[in-house]
C-alpha positions, 0 to 999 in steps of 0.5 A: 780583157780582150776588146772585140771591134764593132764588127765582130761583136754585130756579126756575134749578136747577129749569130746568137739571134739567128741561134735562138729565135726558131725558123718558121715551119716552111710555108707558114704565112704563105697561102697554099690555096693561092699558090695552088689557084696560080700553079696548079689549077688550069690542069687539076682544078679546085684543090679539093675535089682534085685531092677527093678524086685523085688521091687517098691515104694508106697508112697515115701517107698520102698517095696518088692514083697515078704516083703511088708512094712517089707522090712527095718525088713527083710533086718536087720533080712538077713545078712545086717550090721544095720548101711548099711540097710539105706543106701542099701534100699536108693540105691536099691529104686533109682535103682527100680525107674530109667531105666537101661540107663548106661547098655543100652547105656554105659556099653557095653564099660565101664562095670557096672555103679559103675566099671565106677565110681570108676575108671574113675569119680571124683567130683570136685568142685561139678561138676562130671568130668572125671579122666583122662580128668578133663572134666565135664561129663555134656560136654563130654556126650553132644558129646559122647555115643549117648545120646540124649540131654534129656538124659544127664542130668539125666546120670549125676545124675545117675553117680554122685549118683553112686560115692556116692554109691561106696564111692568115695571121690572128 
């Protein structure tokens, strides 16, 4: 039997680890609404009145009011990092699509959907809960902010994205 040296069998191990252990997603941990506030802002504001007025989905694809169907070209071609322009165009598209409910109804007490979410939300188990409370978000809104029922629902979705935006981890 064939002995390998020391080296061969690490750069081996190293190998089979990188083989089996899945890559993250791209812009998984990173928060696009941070990297959005410090790129992207001066110029186009808020990303979500920005994504409501500026663009739109036609067929399952987002595009611009200026770039068309060459929205993902543009976006690699004006500052954005390659591996965040998915990811961006996937949080700007659910932006473009979904009415301003947090800023309507919440953000008058608890700021921007992703200052909430990064301080004051959490996953546990799956289930979206507050930090301090360790309460499922889906019962505290039945009771607080004035929702009405329909509406909890879809919130809880919205924040949960959020979090994952701002790459918070459970």
């Amino acid at each position: 039997m064939k002995r390998w040296s020391v080296g061969v069998r690490l750069a081996t191990m190293a190998l089979m680890a990188m083989i089996t252990v899945p890559a993250p997603a791209a812009g998984v941990g990173r928060d696009l609404h941070d990297y959005w506030d410090g790129r992207c802002k001066d110029c186009h504001g808020d990303a979500g009145p920005f994504a409501r007025r500026t663009l739109r989905v036609e067929q399952g694809r987002l595009v611009g009011t200026h770039h068309g169907a060459d929205l993902e070209q543009f976006l690699r071609n004006h500052y954005l990092a390659d591996e965040l322009v998915a990811p961006v165009m996937q949080m700007l598209q659910a932006q473009a699509t979904a009415s301003p409910l947090f800023k309507d109804k919440c953000g008058e007490c608890h700021g921007s959907a992703s200052e909430f979410a990064r301080k004051a939300l959490t996953l546990r188990d799956g289930v979206l809960v507050g930090r301090a409370s360790q309460r499922p978000v889906q019962d505290y809104l039945r009771r607080h902010g004035g929702l009405a029922p329909e509406q909890v629902g879809p919130m809880v979705k919205t924040l949960e994205r959020v979090l994952g935006e701002v790459g918070a981890k459970p």
